[in-house]
N, C-alpha and C positions, 0 to 999 in steps of 0.2 A: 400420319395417316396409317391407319391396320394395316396389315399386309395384304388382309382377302380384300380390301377396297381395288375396284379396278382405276389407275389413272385414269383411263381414257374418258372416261364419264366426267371425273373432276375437269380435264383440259375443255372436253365440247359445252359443258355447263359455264365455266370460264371464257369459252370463245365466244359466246352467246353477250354477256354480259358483255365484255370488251368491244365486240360490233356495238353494242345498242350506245355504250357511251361514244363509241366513234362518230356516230348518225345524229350521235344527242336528242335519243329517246328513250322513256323512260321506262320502258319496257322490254324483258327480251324473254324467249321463249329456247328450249331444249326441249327434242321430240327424238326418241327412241322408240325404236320399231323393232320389234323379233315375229320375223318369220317361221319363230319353233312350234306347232301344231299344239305341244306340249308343253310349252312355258319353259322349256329347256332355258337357265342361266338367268330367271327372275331375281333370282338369288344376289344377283351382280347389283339391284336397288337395293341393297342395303345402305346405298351411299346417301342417299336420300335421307338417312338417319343423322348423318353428319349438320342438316340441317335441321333436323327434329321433325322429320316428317317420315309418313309410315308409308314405304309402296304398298296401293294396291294394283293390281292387273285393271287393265282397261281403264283407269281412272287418269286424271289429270293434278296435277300439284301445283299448288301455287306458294310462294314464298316471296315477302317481302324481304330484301336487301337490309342490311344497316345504311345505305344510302338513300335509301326509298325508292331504289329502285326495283318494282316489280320485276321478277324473273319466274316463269314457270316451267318446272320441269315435269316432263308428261312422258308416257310409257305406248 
């Protein structure tokens, strides 16, 4: 993983996923929220790229799993 990738994002996206197979649904969902007026640290979704998806501000992502399991990660 790059250095500027922040873990914390990789762990809460992962602990998403982890509950959903715990409840055995097929579904899990990651919601990041900034408070920054100015978009201060949007920069930190570049992780999102990791799975071939582009952030944009205000929008929601979706990604299907190699397990098929849907996970969306949203901002």
């Amino acid at each position: 993983m790059p250095d500027e990738l922040r873990y914390q994002l990789f762990h809460r996206a992962a602990s998403a996923i982890i509950k959903a197979e715990r409840i055995k649904t097929d579904e899990a969902a990651m919601i990041v929220h900034s408070f920054s007026p100015r978009g201060a640290w949007f920069g930190d979704f570049a992780f999102a790229g990791m799975f071939g998806l582009k952030a944009v501000k205000d929008r929601l992502l979706t990604f299907s799993l190699p397990t098929g399991i849907a996970d969306n990660v949203g901002h």
